[in-house]
C-alpha positions in Angstrom: 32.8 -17.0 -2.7 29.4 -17.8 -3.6 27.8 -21.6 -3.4 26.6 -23.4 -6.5 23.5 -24.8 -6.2 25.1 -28.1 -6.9 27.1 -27.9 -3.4 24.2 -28.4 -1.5 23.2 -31.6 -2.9 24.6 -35.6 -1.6 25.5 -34.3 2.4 24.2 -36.4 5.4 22.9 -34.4 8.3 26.2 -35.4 10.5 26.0 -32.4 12.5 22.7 -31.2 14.9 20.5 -33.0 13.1 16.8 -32.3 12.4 14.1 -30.4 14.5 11.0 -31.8 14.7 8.4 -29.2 16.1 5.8 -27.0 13.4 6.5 -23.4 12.3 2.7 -23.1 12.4 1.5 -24.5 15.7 0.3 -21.8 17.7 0.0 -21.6 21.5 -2.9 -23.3 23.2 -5.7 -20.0 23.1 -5.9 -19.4 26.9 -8.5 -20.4 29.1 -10.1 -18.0 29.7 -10.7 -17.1 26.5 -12.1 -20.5 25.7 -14.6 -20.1 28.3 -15.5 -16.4 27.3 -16.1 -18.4 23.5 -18.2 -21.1 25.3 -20.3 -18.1 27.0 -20.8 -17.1 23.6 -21.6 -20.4 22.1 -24.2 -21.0 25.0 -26.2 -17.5 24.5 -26.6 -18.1 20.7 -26.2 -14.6 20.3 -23.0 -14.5 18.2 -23.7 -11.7 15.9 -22.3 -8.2 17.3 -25.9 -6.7 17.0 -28.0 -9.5 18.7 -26.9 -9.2 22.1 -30.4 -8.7 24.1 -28.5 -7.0 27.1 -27.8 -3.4 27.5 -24.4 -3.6 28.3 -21.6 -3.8 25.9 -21.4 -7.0 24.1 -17.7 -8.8 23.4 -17.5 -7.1 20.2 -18.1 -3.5 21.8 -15.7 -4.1 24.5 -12.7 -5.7 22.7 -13.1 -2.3 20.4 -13.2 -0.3 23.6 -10.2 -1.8 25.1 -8.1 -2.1 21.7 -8.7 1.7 21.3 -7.6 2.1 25.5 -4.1 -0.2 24.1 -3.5 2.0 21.7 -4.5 5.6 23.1 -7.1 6.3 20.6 -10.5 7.3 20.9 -11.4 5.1 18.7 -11.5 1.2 17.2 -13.5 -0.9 15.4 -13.5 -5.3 15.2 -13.4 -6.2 11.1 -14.4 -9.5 9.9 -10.3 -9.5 8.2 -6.9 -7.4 8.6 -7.9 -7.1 4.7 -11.2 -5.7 5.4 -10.1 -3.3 7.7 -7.6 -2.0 4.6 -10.2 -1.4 2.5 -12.5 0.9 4.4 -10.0 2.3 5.7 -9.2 3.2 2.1 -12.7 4.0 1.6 -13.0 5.8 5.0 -9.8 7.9 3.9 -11.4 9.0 0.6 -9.3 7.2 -1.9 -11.7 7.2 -5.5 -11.4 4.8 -8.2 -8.5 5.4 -10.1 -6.7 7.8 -7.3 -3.2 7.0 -7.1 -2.1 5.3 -4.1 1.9 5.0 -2.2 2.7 1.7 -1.0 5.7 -0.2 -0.4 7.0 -2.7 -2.9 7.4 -4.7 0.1 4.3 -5.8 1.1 1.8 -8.9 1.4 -0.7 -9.7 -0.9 -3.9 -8.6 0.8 -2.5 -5.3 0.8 -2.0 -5.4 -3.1 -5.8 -6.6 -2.5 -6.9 -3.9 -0.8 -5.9 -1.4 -3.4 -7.6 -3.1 -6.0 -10.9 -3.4 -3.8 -11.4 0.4 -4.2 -10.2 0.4 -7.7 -6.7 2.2 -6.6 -3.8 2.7 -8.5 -0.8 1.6 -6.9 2.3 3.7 -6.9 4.8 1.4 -5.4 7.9 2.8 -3.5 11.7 1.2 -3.0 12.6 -0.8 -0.2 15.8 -0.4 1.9 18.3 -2.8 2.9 16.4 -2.5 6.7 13.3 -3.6 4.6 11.7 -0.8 5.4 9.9 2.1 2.6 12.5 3.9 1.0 12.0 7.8 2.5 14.0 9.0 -0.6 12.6 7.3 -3.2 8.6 8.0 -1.6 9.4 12.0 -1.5 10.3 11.3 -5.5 7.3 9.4 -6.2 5.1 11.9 -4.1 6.6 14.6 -6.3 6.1 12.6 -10.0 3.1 10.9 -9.6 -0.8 12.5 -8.4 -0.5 10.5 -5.1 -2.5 12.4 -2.0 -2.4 9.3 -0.3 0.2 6.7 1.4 -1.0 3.2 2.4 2.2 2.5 4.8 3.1 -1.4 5.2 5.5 -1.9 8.3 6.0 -5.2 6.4 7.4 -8.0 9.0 7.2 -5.7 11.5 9.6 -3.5 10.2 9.1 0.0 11.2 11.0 3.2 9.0 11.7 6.7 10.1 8.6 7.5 11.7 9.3 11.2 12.9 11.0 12.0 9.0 8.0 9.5 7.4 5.3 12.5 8.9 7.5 15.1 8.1 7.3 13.8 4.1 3.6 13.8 4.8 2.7 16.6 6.5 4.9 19.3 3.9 3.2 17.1 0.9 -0.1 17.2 2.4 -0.2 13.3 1.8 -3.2 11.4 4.4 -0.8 8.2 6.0 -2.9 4.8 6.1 -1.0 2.8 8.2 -0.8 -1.5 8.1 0.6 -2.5 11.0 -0.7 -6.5 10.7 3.2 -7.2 11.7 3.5 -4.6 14.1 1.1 -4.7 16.7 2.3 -3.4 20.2 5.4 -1.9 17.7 6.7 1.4 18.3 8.7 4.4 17.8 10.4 7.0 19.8 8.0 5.1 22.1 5.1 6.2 20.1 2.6 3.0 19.4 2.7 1.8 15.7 -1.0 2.4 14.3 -0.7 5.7 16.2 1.1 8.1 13.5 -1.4 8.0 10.0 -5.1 8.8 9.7 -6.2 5.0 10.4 -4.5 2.2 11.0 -5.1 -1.3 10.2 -4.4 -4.2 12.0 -4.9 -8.5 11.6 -5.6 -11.1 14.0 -5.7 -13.8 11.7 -3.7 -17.3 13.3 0.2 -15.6 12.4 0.0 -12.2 14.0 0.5 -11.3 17.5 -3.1 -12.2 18.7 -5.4 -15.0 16.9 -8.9 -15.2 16.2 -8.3 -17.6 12.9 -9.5 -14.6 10.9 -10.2 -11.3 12.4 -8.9 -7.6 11.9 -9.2 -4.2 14.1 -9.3 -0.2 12.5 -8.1 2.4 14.6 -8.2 6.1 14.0 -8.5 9.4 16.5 -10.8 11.1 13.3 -14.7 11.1 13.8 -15.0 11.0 10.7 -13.4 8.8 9.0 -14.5 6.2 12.0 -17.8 7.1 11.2 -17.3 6.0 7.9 -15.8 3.0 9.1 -18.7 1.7 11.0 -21.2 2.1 8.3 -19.0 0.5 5.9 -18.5 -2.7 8.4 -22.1 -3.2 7.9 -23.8 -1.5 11.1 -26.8 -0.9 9.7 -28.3 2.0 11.2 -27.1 0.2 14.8 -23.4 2.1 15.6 -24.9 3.7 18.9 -24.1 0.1 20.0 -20.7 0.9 19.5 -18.8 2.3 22.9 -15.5 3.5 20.7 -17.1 5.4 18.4 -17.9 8.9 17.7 -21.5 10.7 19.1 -24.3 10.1 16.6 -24.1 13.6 15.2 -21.1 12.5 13.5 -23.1 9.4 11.4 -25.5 12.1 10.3 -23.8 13.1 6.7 -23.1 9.7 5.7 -26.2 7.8 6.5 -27.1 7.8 2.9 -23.8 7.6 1.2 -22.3 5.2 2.6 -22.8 1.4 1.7 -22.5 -1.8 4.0 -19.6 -4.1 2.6 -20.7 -6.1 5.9 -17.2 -7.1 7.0 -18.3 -7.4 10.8 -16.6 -9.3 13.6 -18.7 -11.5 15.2 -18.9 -11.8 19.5 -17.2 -15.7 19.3 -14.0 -13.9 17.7 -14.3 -10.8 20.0 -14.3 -13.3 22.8 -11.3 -15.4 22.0 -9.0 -12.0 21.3 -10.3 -10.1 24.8 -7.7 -11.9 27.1 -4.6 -12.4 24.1 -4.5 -9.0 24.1 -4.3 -9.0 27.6 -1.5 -10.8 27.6 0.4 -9.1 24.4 2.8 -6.8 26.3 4.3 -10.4 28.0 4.2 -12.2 24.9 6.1 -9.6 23.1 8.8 -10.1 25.7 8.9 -13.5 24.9 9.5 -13.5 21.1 11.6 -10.8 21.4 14.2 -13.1 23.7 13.3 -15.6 20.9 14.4 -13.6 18.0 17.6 -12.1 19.7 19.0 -15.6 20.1 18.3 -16.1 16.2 20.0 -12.6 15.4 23.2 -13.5 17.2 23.5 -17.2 15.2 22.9 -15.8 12.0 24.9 -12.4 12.6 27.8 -14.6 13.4 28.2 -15.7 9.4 29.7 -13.7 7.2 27.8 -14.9 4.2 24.5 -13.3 6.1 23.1 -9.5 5.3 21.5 -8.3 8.6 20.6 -5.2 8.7 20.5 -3.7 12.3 17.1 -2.2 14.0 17.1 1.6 14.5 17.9 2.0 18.8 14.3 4.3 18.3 12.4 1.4 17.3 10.7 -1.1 19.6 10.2 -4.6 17.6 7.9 -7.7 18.2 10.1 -10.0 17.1 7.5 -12.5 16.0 9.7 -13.1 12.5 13.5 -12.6 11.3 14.7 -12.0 8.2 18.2 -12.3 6.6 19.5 -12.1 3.3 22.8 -14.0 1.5 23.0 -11.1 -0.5 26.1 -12.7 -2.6 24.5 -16.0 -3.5 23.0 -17.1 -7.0 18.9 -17.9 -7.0 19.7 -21.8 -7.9 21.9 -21.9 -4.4 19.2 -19.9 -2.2 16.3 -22.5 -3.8 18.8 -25.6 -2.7 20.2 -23.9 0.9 15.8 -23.3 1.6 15.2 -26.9 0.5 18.3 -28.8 2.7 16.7 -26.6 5.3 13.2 -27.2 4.9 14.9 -31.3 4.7 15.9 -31.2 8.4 12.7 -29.5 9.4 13.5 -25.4 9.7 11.1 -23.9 7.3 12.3 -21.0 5.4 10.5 -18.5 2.8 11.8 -17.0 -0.1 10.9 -13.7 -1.5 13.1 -14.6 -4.7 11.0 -17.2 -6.6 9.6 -16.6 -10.1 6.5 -17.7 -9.3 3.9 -17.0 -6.2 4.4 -19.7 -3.6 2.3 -20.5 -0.4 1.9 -17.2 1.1 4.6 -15.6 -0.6 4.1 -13.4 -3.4 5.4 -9.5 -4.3 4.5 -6.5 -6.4 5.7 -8.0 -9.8 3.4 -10.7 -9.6 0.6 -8.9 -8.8 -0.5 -8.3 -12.5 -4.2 -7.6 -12.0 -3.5 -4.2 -11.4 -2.1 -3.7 -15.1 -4.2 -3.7 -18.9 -3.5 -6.9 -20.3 -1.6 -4.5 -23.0 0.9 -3.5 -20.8 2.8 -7.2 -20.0 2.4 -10.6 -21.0 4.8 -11.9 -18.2 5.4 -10.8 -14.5 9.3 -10.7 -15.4 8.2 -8.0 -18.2 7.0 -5.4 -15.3 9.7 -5.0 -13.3 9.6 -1.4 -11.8 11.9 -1.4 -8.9 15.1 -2.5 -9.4 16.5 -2.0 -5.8 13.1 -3.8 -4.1 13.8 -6.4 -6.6 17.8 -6.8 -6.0 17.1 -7.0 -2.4 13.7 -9.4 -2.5 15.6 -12.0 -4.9 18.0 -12.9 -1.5 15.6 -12.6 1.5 14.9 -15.5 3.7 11.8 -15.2 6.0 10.9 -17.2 9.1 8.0 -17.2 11.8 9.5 -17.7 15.5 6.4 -19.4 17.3 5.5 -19.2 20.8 5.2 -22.7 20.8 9.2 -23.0 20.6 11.7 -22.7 23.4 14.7 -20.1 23.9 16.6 -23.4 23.1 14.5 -24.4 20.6 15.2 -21.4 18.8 19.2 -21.9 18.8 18.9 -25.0 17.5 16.6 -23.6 14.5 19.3 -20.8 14.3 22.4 -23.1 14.2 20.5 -25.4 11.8 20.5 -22.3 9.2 24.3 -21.6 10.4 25.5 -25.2 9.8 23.7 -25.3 6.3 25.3 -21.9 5.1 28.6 -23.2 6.6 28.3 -26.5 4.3 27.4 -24.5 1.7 30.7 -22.1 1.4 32.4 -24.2 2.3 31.4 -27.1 -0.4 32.4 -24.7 -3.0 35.6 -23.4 -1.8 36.4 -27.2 -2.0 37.9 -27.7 -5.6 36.1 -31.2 -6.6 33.1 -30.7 -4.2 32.3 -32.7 -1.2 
């Protein structure tokens, strides 16, 4: 049976009580990253192009190593994961008005970076996993104009890589892959960022290495890296560039090709050089982190989660569950009892944007003012929807323990369990 909002309300934590540690501290940043930034802050020469050296500043070499992680020839350090979209977009050769794929699953700066080159979004279904629907994109590929497919592993999330390119490649549709949640991901052992044309990635504070603010492109073609570069704002200065194409390759863009000056700056480029470093062994850590968490939640019957593909390596840096059978009014109460003994839940179901939250129906600067008065008026994707109005997010910091993390998880157990059970009590607790 499911809870009424109502059964949530008057109960006393009796049971384990509250936990008291953030969902948004992050790990110390390690030493020697701190004294790489202090390096840095002593030279003055923080800007990627001022380094007065001839060997590779911090920005060059983070670039040249990110591109070594991923097997690449080649990577370029963006002011924002954001950023990094939109060139890439711009790199790829989406036009004003083009038509653009995308999961109706996705963050907000991705709706951003379709709107920065003027796209028009074509937004796909979402599966149960959470991942982009493969049968509903080979049905929009076929009834829209779409040549192009920005691909959001959206909380790390990864689909059916291997049938994804086979869509693709028989449609002749260039992949743009967002991989901010999937860093050090993979498939059939295959890197995430690896599979599309270019791939973006973040390093703002939540992803899987931190700068504050940061973002990296990847891509193995010359010229859309190329493109890239001059876009970042290079100036006419990418031969200081070690992951990057030979100058013969910057020749037919030179003057076509405006600087949006989105560059990363050496302080940031310092900071990330030894996270990423240590990613491989972090990844190990939140994915003990998040299997604990599975197990707790798995255990109730009221929870929807749907199991990972065995061909898909995870960074469990988040988890996400649904109570698929549960009214909106009793989800808002079961987030806010949670959120009152100190595990911080998000909600994909709310009317209204909230914090960080948001989804494609809210996004209404993509649409003529004509077209909808209301974001309740444009609802496009009834399965995305269905499935968005019962998901529960969370973030599994570094900063918390193995046993940390079961008490979060029992937390959430305890609170569904008092919330079932309050309403298959006839006058309530």
């Amino acid at each position: 049976m499911a809870p009424q909002a109502g059964s949530l309300v008057g109960h006393t934590d009796t049971m384990t009580g509250r936990f008291n540690k953030s969902f948004t501290q992050q790990e110390p940043i390690p030493e020697a990253a701190i004294e790489a930034a202090v390096a840095v802050l002593r030279s003055g020469q923080l800007h990627r192009y001022s380094d007065a050296s001839d060997s590779a500043g911090p920005t060059a070499l983070l670039e040249q190593r990110f591109a070594q992680y991923l097997d690449l020839p080649f990577a370029l350090a963006c002011a924002s994961g954001g950023y990094a979209l939109s060139i890439a977009l711009h790199a790829a050769g989406v036009e004003p008005g083009d038509q653009v794929l995308c999961n109706g699953f996705t963050l907000a700066p991705v709706a951003g970076a379709l709107h920065s080159v003027a796209a028009a979004p074509v937004w796909v279904e979402t599966t149960p996993g959470l991942t982009i629907d493969l049968d509903h994109l080979a049905h929009c590929i076929r009834t829209s104009e779409a040549r192009f497919l920005l691909l959001s592993c959206m909380r790390g999330h990864m689909p059916d890589m291997e049938r994804l390119l086979q869509i693709c490649d028989e449609q002749d549709i260039c992949l743009v892959e967002d991989c901010a949640h999937t860093l050090g991901a993979a498939w059939d052992g295959r890197r995430s960022g690896t599979f599309g044309s270019v791939a973006c990635f973040s390093t703002q504070s939540y992803k899987h290495i931190n700068s504050g603010e940061g973002g990296l492109l990847a891509t193995s073609d010359p010229d859309i890296m190329a493109k890239a570069i001059l876009y970042s704002g290079s100036y006419m200065l990418y031969d200081r560039h070690s992951a990057a194409p030979e100058p013969a390759a910057f020749e037919p863009y030179i003057y076509t090709t405006p600087n949006y000056s989105g560059r990363m700056d050496h302080l940031r480029a310092a900071v990330l050089l030894p996270q990423l470093e240590q990613l491989d062994a972090n990844i190990e850590r939140w994915n003990r982190r998040y299997r604990i968490i599975e197990a707790i939640l798995a255990s109730s019957s009221a929870v929807a989660l749907e199991p990972r593909s065995t061909r898909e390596f995870y960074v469990g840096s988040s988890i996400q569950f649904r109570l698929p059978t549960w009214p909106a009014e009793a989800i808002a109460c079961f987030r806010d009892r949670c959120s009152l003994r100190g595990v911080v839940l998000k909600w994909f179901g709310e009317e209204r944007p909230r914090g960080y939250t948001s989804r494609y129906d809210h996004w209404q600067f993509f649409a003529p003012e004509s077209e909808t008065t209301h974001p309740s008026e444009a609802v496009l994707l009834p399965q995305t929807t269905e499935i968005l109005s019962t998901l529960l997010d969370m973030r599994i910091p570094l900063t918390f323990s193995e046993a940390d993390c079961e008490r979060v998880a029992t937390i959430i157990a305890e609170e569904i369990h008092l919330a079932t059970s309050a309403t298959e009590q006839p006058h309530g607790r």
